[in-house]
C-alpha positions as CSV (number, residue, x, y, z in Angstrom):
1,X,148.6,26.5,168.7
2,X,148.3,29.2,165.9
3,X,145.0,30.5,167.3
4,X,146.6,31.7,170.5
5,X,148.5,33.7,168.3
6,X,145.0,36.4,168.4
7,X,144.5,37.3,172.1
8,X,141.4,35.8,173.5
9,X,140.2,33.4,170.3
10,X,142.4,30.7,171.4
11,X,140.1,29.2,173.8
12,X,137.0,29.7,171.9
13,X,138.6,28.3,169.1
14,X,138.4,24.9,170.4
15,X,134.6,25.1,170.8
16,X,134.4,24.7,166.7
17,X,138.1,22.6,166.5
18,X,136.9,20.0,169.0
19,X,134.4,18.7,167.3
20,X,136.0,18.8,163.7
21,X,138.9,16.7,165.4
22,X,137.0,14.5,166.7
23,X,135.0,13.9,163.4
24,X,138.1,13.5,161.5
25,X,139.9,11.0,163.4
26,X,136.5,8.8,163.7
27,X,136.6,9.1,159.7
28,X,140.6,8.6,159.5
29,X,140.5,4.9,161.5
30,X,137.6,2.9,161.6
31,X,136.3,0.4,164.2
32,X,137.2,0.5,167.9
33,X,140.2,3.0,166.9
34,X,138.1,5.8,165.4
35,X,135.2,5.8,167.8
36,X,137.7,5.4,171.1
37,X,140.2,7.8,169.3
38,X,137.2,10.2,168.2
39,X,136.0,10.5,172.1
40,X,139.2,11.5,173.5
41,X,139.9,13.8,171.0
42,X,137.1,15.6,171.5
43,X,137.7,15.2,175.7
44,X,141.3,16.4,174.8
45,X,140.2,19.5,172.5
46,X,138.0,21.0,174.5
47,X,140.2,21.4,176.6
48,X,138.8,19.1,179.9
49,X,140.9,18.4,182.9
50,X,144.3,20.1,181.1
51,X,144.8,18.1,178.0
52,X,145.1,19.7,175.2
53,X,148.9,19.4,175.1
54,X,148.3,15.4,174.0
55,X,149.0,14.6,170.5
56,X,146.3,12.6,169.9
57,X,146.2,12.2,166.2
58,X,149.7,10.9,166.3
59,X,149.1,8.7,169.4
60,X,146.2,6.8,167.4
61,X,148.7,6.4,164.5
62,X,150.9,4.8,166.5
63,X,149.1,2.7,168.3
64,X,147.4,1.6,165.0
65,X,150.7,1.1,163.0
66,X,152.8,0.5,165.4
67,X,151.8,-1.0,168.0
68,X,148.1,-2.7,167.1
69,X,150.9,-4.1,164.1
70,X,153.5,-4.9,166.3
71,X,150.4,-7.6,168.5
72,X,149.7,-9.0,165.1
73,X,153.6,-10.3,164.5
């Protein structure tokens, strides 16, 4: 959100962010988690069909720690 901060570099911001997020979440949780997690980040970043208000790095985390952990009990 602190890029929107400038006027006008918001959006294009998200053309180098969405990309970076999407590499660092596929390097933060391997397996299915990262490479799912790594796709929608990058669909969320850039800002296609309006959602780029999702958390997704915390919604991977909990779905890996939480509930992925919860399954295994």
């Amino acid at each position: 959100m602190l890029s929107f901060v400038i006027p006008f570099i918001g959006e294009f911001s998200d053309i180098i962010w969405a990309p970076l997020s999407a590499f660092l979440i596929y390097k933060m949780y391997k397996g299915m988690e990262g490479k799912l997690g790594s796709v929608i980040t990058f669909i969320e970043e850039a800002g296609i069909f309006g959602t780029d208000f999702l958390p997704t790095f915390t919604l991977t985390w909990i779905y890996k720690y939480v509930i992925k952990k919860s399954k295994k009990n």
